[in-house]
C-alpha positions in Angstrom: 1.9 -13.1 22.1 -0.2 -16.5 22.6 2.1 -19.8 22.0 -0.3 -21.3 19.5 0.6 -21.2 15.9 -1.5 -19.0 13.3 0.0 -20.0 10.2 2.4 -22.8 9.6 3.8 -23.1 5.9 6.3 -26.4 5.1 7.6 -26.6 2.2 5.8 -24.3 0.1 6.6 -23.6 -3.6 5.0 -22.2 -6.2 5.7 -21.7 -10.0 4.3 -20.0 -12.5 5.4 -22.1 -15.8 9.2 -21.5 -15.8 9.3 -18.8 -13.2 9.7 -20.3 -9.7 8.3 -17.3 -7.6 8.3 -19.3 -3.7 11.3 -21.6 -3.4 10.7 -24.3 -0.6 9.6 -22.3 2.4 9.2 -22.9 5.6 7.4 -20.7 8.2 5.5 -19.9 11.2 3.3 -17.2 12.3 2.2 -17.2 15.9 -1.6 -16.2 17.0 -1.6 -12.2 18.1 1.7 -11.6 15.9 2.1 -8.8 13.5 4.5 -10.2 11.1 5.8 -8.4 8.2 7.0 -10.1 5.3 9.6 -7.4 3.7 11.5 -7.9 0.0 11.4 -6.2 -3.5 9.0 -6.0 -6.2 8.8 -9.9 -7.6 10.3 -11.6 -4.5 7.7 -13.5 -3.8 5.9 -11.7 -0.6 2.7 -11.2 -2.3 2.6 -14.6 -4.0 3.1 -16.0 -0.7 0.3 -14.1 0.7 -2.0 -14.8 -1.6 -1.5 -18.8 -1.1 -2.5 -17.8 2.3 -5.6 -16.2 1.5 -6.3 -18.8 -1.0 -6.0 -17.0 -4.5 -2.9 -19.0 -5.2 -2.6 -23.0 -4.6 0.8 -24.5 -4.0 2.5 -26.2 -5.9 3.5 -28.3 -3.7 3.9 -28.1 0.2 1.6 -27.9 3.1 -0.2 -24.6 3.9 -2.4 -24.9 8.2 -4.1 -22.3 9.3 -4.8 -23.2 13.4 -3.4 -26.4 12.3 -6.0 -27.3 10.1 -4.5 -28.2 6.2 -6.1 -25.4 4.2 -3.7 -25.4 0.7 -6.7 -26.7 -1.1 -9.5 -24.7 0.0 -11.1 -21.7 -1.4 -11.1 -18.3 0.0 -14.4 -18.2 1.1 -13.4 -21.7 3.2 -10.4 -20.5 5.3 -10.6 -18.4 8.3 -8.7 -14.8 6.6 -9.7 -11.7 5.3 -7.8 -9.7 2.9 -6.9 -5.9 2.4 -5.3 -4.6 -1.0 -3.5 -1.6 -1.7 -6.9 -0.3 -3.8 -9.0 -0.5 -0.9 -11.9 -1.8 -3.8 -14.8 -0.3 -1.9 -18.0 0.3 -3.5 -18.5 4.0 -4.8 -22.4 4.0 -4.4 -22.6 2.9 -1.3 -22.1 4.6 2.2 -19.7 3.6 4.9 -21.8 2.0 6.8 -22.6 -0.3 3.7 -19.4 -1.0 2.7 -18.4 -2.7 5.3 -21.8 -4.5 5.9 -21.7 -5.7 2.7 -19.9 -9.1 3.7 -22.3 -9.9 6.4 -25.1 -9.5 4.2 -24.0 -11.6 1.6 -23.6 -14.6 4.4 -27.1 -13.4 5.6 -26.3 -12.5 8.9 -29.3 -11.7 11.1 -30.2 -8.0 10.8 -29.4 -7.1 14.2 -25.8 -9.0 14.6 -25.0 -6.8 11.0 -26.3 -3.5 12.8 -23.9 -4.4 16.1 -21.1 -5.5 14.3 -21.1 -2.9 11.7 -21.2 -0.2 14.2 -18.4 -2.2 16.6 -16.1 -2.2 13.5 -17.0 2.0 12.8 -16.0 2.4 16.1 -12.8 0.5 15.9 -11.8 2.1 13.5 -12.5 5.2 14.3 -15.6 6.4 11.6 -18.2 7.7 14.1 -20.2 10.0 12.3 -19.2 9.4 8.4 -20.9 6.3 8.5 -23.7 7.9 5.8 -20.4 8.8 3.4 -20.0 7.4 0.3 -16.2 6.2 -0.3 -15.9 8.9 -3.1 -16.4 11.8 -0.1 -13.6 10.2 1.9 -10.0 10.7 2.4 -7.3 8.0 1.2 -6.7 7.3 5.1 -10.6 7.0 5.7 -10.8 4.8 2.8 -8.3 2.7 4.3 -10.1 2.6 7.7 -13.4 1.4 5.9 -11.4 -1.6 4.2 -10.2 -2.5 7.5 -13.2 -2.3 8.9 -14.7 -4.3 5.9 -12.0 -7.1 6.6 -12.4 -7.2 10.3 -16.4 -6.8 10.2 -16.1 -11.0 9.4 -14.2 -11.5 12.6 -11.3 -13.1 10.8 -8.5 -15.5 12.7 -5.9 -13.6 10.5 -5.9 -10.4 8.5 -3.8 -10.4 5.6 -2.2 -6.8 4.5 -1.1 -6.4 0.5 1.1 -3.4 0.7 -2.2 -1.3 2.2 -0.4 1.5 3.2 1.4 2.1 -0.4 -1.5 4.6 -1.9 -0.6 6.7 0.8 1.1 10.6 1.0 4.2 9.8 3.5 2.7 11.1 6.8 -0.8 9.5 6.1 1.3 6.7 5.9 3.2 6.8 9.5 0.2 7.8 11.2 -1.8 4.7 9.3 1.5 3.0 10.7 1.1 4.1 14.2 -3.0 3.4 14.1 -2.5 -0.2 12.5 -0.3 -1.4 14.8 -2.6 -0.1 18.2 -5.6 -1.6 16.3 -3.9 -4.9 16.1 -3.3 -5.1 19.8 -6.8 -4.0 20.4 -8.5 -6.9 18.2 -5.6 -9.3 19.1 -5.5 -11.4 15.8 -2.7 -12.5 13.6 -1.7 -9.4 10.9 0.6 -10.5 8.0 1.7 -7.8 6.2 3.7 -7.1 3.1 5.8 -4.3 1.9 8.6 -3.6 0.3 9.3 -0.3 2.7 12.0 -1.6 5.0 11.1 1.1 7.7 7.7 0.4 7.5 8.1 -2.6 8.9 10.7 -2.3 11.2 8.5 0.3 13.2 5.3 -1.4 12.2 6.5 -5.4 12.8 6.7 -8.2 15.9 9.2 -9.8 13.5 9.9 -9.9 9.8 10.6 -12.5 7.1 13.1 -10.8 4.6 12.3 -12.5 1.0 14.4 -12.3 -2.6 14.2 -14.2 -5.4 11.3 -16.5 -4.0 13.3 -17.4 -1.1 12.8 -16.5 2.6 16.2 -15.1 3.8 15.9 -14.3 7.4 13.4 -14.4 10.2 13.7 -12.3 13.3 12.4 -9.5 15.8 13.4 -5.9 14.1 16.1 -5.8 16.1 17.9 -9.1 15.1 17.5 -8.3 11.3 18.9 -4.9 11.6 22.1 -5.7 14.1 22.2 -9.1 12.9 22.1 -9.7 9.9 21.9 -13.2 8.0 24.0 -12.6 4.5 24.8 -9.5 2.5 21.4 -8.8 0.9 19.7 -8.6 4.2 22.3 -6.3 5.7 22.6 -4.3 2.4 18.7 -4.3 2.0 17.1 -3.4 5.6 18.2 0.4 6.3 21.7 1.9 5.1 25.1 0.0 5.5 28.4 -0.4 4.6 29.7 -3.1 3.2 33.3 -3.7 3.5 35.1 -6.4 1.6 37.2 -8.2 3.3 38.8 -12.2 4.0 38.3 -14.0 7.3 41.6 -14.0 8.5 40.4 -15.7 12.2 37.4 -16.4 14.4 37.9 -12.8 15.4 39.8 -10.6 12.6 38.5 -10.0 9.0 41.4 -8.6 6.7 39.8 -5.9 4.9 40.5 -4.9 0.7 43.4 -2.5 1.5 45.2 -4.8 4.1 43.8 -3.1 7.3 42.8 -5.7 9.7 39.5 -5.3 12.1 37.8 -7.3 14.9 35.0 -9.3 13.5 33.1 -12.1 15.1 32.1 -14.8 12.5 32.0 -18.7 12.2 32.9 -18.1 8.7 36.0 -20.5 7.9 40.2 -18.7 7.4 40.2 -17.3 4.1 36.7 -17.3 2.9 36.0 -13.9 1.7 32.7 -12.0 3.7 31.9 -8.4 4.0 31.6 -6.3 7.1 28.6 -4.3 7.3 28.7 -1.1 9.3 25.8 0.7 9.8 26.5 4.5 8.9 25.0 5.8 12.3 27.9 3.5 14.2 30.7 4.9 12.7 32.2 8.6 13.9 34.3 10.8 11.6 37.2 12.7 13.1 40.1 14.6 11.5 43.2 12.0 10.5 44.6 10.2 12.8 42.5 11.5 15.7 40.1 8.2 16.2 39.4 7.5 20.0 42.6 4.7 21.1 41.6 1.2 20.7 38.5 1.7 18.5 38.9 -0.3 15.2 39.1 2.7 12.0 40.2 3.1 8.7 41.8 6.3 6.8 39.7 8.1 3.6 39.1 11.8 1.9 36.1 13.8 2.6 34.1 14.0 -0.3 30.5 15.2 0.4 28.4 16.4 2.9 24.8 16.6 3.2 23.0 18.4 5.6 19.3 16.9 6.9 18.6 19.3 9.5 19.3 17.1 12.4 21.4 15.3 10.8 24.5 15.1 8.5 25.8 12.3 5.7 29.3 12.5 5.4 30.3 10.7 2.2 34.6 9.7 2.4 36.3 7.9 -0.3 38.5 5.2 0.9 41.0 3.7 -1.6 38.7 0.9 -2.4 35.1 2.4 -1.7 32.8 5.2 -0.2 31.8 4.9 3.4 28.9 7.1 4.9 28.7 8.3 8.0 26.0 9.8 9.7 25.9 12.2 12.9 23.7 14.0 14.8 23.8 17.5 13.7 25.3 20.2 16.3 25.0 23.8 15.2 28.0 25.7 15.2 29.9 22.9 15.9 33.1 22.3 13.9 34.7 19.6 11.9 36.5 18.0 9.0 35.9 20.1 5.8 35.5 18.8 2.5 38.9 17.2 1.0 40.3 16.6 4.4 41.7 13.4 5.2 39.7 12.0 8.1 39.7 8.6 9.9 36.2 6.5 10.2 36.4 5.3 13.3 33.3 2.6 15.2 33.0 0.6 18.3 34.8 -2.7 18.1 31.3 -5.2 18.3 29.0 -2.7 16.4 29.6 -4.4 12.7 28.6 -7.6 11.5 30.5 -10.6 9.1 27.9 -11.3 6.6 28.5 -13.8 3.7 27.2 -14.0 0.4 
């Protein structure tokens, strides 16, 4: 990843009337970085990509692109392209002249339109449905000509509105896989949004996690999922526990029913925080037959659910239900619905998370 900066927002915010939809961010995208920005419906991730592309102005707050202030400029004037979810291509024209179409508008020599039209086919892999219209292609084809379309332009940074999100679910994780090589191959910035937390933890350099117009959390994948910043982000990025609980030292978090647990914080004595184990961290085992020295608590059996290579125990604790998830092992035996069990987990493998 290069060291210069793509995108650098400071103190962006942006309100629609009374509805404050970005709240005062600040954030940097380097050049050659995928970065996903990740929340739910009304967040604020689109918003926020849209001042970018220039659809929205700020309200107030400095928007650079390669360092040059562009919060005031057009679309047309700032050095992005942008690809929707409805790819918006033009059903009477051909492959080939959908993604032209830019070029020719900017009235690109003939010959420069020819090569780069046929560089971007190639890119994304179109050879030989260039004569198509968009209306004989297939929603992943369709999503390659857009690409195309927005790349054709030679952009500094491609911009992604939830592209993927028209897509059948394997379409989508081999779009995921192809996206991802394709933006090593052209080497530009990619800001993407959705609102799929795995898509972007397979598809992401790092990711901004958003809610209620305010950017939570930056970080690789890795340091959002083990790590993270407050009980939305933990609760919202994959599947956790959440474990009520009072900091009872720099070390040991006094959960709901007494039981006390190692937890790292730098949360203060007696402020209340939740511990968030991940189901695939904790192990089940019949009562009282936890591995010595692992932290655990006590609960009932109460469902099972079998995923084929994988199984979702469900137990009720006195306060709660925990899941816990295991590889499946056929034939193998265990804990049977209504048994007590203990829910046991690595001491280190949870995180204190505040509100």
């Amino acid at each position: 990843m290069s060291a210069s900066t793509a995108v650098t927002i400071t103190g962006i915010t942006k309100r629609f009337g009374d509805v404050l939809a970005v709240d005062n961010m600040d954030l940097t995208i380097a050049d050659g970085e995928f970065f996903a920005l990740l929340g739910p419906s009304g967040c604020g991730k689109t918003t926020t990509l849209r001042m970018i592309a220039g659809l929205e102005f700020p309200t107030m707050g400095s928007l650079k692109i390669f360092g040059e202030e562009v919060g005031t400029l057009p679309p047309n004037k700032r050095p992005v392209n942008t690809v929707f979810q409805s790819y918006s291509l033009f059903p009477h024209m051909t492959v080939e002249q959908n993604i032209a179409f830019g070029l020719k508008m900017q009235r690109v020599p003939k010959a420069d339109i020819n090569r780069r039209t046929g560089e971007a086919i190639k890119l994304v892999q179109l050879e030989g449905l260039e004569a198509r219209r968009s209306t004989q292609l297939s929603g992943g084809q369709q999503q390659r000509v857009a690409l195309a379309r927005a790349l054709v332009n030679s952009p500094k940074v491609l911009l992604l509105d939830e592209p993927l999100g028209a897509l059948d679910l394997k379409l989508r994780q081999q779009m995921q896989r192809e996206l991802k090589i394709l933006q090593r191959e052209v080497g530009i910035s990619f800001v993407f949004v959705t609102h799929d937390q795995e898509e972007a933890l397979t598809i992401a350099d790092r990711i901004g996690v958003m809610n209620e117009g305010k950017l939570l959390q930056v970080g690789t994948p890795e340091e959002i999922y083990e790590r993270p910043a407050n009980r939305f982000v933990a609760n919202f990025i994959g599947q956790t526990n959440l474990l009520d609980g009072t900091v009872e030292s720099k070390d040991t978090v006094c959960l709901a029913n007494g039981t006390r647990i190692p937890g790292q914080s730098s949360f203060g004595v007696g402020e209340r925080v939740a511990v968030s184990l991940r189901p695939e961290r904790a192990s089940l085992h019949r009562l009282g037959d936890g591995p010595d020295g692992h932290p655990s608590i006590d609960g009932r059996l109460e469902q099972v659910t079998y995923l084929g290579n994988a199984l979702i125990y469900m137990v009720a604790l006195d306060w709660m239900r925990l899941e816990v998830r295991t590889e499946n092992h056929p034939g193998a035996s265990g804990p049977a619905v209504g048994d007590e069990v203990t829910v046991s987990w690595e001491p280190g493998s949870v995180s204190v998370v505040g509100d």
